[in-house]
C-alpha positions in Angstrom: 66.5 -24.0 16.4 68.1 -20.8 16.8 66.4 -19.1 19.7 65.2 -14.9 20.0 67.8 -14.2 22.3 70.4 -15.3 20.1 69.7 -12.6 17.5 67.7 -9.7 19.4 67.0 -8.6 23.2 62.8 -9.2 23.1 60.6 -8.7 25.8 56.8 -8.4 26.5 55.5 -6.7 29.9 51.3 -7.1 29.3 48.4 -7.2 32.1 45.1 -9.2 30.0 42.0 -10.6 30.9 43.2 -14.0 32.9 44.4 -12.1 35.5 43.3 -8.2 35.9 39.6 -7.5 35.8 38.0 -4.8 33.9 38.7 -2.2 36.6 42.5 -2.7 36.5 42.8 -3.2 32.9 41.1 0.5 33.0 43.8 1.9 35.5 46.7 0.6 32.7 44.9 1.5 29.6 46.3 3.7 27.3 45.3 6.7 24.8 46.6 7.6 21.6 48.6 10.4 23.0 49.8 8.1 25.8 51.4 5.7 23.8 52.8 8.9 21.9 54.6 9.7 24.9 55.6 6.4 26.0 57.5 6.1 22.4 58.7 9.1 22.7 60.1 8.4 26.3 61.5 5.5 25.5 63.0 6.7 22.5 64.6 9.3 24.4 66.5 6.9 27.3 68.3 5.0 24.1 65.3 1.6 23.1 65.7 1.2 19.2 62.2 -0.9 19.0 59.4 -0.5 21.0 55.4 -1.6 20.3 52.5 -0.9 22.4 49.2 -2.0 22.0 46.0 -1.9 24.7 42.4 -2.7 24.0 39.7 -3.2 25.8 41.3 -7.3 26.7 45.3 -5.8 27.4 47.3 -3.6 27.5 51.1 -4.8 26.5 54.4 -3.6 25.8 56.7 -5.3 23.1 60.0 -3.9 23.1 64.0 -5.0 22.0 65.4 -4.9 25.7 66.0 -7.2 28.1 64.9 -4.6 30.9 61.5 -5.4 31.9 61.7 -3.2 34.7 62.2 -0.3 32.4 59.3 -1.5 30.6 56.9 -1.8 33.5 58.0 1.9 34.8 56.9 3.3 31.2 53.9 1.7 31.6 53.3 3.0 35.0 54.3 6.7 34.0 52.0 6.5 31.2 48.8 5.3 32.6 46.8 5.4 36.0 48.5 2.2 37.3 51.3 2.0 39.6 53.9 -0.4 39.8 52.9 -2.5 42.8 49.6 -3.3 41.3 51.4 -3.8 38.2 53.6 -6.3 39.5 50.5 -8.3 41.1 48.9 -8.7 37.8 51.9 -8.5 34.8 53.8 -11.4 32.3 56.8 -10.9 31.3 58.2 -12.9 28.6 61.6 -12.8 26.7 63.2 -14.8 24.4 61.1 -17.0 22.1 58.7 -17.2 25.1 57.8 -13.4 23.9 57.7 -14.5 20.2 55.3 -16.9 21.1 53.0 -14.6 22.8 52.9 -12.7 20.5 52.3 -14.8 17.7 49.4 -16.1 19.7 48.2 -12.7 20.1 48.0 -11.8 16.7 46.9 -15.2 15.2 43.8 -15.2 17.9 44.4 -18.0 20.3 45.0 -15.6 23.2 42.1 -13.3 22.6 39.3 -13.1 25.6 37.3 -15.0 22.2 39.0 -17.1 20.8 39.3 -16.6 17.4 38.7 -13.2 18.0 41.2 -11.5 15.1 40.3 -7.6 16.2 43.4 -7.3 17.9 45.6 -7.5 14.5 44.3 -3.7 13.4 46.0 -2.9 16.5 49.2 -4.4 16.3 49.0 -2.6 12.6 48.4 0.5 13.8 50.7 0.5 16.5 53.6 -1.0 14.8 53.0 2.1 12.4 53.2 4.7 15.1 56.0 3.1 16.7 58.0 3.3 13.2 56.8 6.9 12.2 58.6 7.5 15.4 61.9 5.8 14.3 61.4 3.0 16.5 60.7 -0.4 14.9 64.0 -2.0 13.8 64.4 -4.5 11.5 64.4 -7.8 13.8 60.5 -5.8 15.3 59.5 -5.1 12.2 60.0 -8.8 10.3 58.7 -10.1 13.6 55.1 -8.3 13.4 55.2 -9.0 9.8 55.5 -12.7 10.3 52.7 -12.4 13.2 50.2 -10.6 10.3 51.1 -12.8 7.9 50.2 -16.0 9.8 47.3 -14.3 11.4 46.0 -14.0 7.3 46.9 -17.5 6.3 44.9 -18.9 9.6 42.2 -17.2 8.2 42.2 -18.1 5.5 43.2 -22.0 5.5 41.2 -22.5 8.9 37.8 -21.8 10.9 39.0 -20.5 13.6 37.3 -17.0 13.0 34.0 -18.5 12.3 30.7 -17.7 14.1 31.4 -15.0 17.0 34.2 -13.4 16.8 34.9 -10.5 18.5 32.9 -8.8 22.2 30.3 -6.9 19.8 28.9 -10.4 18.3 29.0 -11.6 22.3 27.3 -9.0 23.0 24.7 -9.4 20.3 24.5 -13.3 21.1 23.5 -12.3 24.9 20.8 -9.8 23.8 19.5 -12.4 21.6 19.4 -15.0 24.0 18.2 -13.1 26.8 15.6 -10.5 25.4 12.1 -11.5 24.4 10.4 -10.5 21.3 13.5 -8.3 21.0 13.0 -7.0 16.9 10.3 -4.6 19.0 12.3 -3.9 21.5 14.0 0.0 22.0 17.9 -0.3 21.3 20.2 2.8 22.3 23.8 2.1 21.5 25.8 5.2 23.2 29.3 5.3 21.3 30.2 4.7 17.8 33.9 4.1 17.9 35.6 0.4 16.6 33.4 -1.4 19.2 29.9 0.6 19.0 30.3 0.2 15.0 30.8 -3.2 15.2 27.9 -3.9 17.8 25.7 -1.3 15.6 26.6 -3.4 12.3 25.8 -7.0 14.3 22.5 -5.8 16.0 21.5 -4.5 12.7 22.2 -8.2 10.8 20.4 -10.5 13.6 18.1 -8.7 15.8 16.1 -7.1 12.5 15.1 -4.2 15.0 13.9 -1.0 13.6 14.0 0.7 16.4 18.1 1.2 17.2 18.8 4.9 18.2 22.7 5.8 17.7 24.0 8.5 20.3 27.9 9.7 20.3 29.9 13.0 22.2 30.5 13.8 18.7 27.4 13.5 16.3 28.3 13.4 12.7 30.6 10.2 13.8 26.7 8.8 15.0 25.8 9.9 11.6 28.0 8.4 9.5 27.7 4.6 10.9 23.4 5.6 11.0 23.8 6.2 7.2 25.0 3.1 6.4 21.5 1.3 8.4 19.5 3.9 7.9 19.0 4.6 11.6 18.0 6.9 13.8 20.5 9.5 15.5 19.7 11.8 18.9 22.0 14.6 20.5 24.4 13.6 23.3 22.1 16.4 25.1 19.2 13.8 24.4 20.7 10.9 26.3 19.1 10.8 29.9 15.5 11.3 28.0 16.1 8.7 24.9 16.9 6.5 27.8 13.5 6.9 29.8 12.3 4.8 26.6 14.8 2.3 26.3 14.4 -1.4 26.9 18.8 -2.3 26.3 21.2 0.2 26.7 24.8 -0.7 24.8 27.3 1.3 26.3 30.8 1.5 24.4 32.4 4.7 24.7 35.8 5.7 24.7 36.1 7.9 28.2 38.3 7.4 31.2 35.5 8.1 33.6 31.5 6.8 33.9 29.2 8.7 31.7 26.4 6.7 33.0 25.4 6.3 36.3 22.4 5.8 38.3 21.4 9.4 38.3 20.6 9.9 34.4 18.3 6.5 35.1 15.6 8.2 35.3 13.4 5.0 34.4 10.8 3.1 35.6 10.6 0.3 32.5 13.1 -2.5 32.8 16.7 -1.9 31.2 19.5 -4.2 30.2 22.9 -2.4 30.5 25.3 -3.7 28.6 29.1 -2.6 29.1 31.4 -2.6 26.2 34.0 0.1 27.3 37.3 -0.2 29.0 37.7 2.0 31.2 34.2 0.7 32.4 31.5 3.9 31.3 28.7 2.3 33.7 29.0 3.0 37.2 28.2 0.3 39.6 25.7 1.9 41.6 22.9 1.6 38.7 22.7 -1.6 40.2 21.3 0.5 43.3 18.3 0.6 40.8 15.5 -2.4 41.1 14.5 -2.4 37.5 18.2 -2.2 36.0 20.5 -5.1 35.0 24.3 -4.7 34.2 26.6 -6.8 31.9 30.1 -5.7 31.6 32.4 -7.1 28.8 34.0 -9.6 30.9 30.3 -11.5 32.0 30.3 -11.6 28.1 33.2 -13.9 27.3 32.1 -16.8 29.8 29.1 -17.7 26.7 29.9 -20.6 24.9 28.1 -22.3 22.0 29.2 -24.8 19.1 31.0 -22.2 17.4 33.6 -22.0 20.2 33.6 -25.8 20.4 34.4 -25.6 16.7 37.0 -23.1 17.0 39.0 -25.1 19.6 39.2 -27.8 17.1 41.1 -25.4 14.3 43.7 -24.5 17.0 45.9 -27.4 16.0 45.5 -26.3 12.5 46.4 -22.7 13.5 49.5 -23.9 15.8 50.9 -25.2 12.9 51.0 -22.4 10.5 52.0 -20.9 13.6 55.1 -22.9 14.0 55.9 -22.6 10.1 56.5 -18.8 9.7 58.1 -19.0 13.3 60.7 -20.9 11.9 60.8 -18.5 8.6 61.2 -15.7 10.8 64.2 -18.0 12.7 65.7 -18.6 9.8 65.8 -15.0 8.8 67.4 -14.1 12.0 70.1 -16.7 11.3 70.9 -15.0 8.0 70.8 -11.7 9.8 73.6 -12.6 12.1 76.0 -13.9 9.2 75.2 -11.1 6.5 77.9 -8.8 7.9 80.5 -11.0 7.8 79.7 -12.3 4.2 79.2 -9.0 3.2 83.2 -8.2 4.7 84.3 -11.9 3.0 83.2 -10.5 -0.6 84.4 -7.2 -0.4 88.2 -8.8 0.4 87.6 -10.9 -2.4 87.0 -7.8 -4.5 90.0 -6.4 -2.8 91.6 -9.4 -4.1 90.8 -9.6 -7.8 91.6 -5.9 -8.2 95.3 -6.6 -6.7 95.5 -9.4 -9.2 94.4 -7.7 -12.5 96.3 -4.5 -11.2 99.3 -6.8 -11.2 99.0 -8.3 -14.3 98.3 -5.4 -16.4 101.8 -4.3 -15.0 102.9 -7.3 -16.3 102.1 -6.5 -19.4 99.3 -9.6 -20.0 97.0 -9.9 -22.5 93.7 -10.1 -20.6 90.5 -8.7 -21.8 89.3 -6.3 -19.1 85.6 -6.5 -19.4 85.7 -10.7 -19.8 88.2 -11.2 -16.4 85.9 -8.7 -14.3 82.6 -10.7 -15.4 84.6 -14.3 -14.6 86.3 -13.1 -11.4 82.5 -11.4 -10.2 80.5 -14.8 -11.1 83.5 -16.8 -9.1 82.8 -13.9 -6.1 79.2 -14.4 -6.0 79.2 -18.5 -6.1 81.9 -18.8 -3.6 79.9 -16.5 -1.0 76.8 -18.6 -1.9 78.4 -21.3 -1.0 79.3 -19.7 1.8 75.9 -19.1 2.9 74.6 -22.2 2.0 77.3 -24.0 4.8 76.5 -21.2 7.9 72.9 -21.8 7.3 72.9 -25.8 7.0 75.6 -26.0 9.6 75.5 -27.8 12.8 78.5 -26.0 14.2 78.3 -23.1 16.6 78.3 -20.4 14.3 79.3 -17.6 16.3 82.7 -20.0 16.0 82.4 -20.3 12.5 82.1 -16.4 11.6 85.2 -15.7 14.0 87.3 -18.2 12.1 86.3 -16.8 8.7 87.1 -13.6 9.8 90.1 -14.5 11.3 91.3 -16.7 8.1 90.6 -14.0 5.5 91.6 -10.8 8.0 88.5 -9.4 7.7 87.7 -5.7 8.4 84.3 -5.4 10.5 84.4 -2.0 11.6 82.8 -1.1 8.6 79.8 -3.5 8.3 76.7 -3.2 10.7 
């Protein structure tokens, strides 16, 4: 099989959950307008692809270079992390050994969860950022297509995805498991992005609690997901006071820094803290507090039930889809690498037949215009299909193959990408 270096420099620099805990994934997290600059910096020193995604599991660079140091010093410019931390805790892959990654990243099977399909908006939405910046080329751009289109088919074809599948449901699962009489019990959920909607939509389907209070920095956005449950909505003003009352506290806010620490605990009931942000948003030192307990994301992960059990089963299922578009996305690359010298082969045959039915209207033949260019295009098009159909089936190096033909027919490659 033809292999990714063949066909394009690839290469993935990451930092995930196996390896860097929740505090260093925060140092190497990025914003919107961080990957912004990233692209735009790398754009700048001459990459013609580059992806970046990070979540709350990784943070990970997908890029057509073979320079991983390059990659690792964007990363570094661009976030809180520095290089020697970065070096500790980093994978670099290239090669097919990056196409599989990433494959697996999209399709679920290297997700904190497995099964966990969340990560695939982001790959969409930073594959289109990266390309409204002019910098997904073709080989990128088939590739993440090829990862979202096996990502949908395992969905579809496999139960991979079933039961819990993303942090939110985890954390859900864990209240659930771990909160008496909990339909009674007070629920503030502080931050309503893509996490705190998700947790918000889960608590609403399986804890049937009326009594879920929906805090954000920015309150219509509490608004609009409490329209949807018809639930209740305080002022970020409100928070240190709503929280005297609660009995579980789901934190899942977007900011860099804590926003709740031990000094807005001004409680005296038992709380369950439940941390769903990276950057963490819960300092450590409300564990200072007797009546407090704290669960960050990553305590979440480590609960299993049958639904993981089952999921592990569909892998199999999922590798194989996996392997199938892989080798679509091969073949394509194959084609790729023999297109401009087909396209070069046909236009000297066009050269050709124009000499000859230039030289035979001199000669004064009688030759119907119109029926000679139709034969002499059909013969064009079925002798570069055949063509095609002997550099893709062939077992012959076929760098070797395209340097003969060129060489045979004098073919002019300056002007075909």
């Amino acid at each position: 099989m033809l292999t990714a270096s063949q066909v394009m420099p690839f290469t993935v620099v990451g930092l995930n959950y196996k390896k860097a805990d929740a505090h260093i994934r925060g140092l190497f997290s990025l914003d919107q307008s961080s990957k912004i600059n990233l692209i735009k910096a790398a754009k700048a020193i001459g990459l013609k692809s580059l992806c970046v995604i990070s979540t709350c599991n990784r943070t990970e660079i997908y890029a057509g270079t073979p320079d991983e140091k390059l990659l690792m010093s964007l990363l570094c410019e661009y976030s809180s992390g520095d290089l020697a931390l970065l070096s500790k805790v980093a994978y670099v892959y290239s090669g097919n050994r990056a196409v599989d990654h990433l494959f697996n990243v999209g399709s679920g099977l290297d997700s904190q969860i497995l099964g966990d399909f969340e990560i695939i908006s982001q790959l969409k939405n930073s594959a289109r950022l990266s390309k409204e910046h002019g910098l997904v080329d073709a080989h990128l751009e088939r590739l993440i297509n090829s990862v979202l289109q096996a990502s949908k088919r395992i969905k579809n074809l496999t139960q991979l995805s079933s039961g819990a599948t993303s942090v939110s449901f985890a954390a859900v699962q864990y209240i659930l498991a771990n909160v008496n009489e909990v339909s009674s019990k007070n629920i503030l959920l502080f931050g309503t992005g893509k996490i705190g909607r998700n947790t918000c939509e889960n608590l609403v389907k399986h804890t049937q609690n009326q009594h879920i209070t929906l805090i954000n920095r920015t309150k219509s956005l509490a608004e609009k997901v409490a329209g949807k449950f018809n639930l209740m909505v305080k002022e970020y003003s409100q928070l240190q006071e709503v929280i005297r009352d609660t009995d579980v506290l789901i934190v899942a806010t977007g900011a860099q820094h804590p926003t709740v620490n031990k000094n807005i605990l001004q409680t005296e009931r038992p709380l369950l803290i439940l941390d769903l942000s990276i950057p963490r948003n819960v300092d450590e030192n409300v564990q200072d507090l007797g009546n407090i307990a704290l669960l960050h994301l990553d305590d979440l992960s480590q609960i299993t039930d049958d639904a993981i059990e089952m999921r592990q089963k569909e892998v199999p299922k999922a590798q194989i889809i996996i392997e199938e578009i892989k080798q679509e996305f091969y073949e394509w690359c194959q084609t790729r690498r023999f297109v401009p010298t087909l396209k070069a082969f046909q236009d000297k045959l066009h050269q050709i037949k124009a000499e000859e039915l230039n030289l035979l209207s001199k000669k004064g033949d009688v030759l119907h215009s119109t029926g000679a260019e139709l034969i002499s295009d059909q013969l064009i098009q079925k002798i570069t299909n055949h063509l095609a159909h002997h550099l893709r089936n062939s077992n012959v190096q076929i760098e070797d193959q395209l340097q003969l033909i060129q060489s045979v027919f004098q073919l002019n490659m300056n002007s075909n990408d």
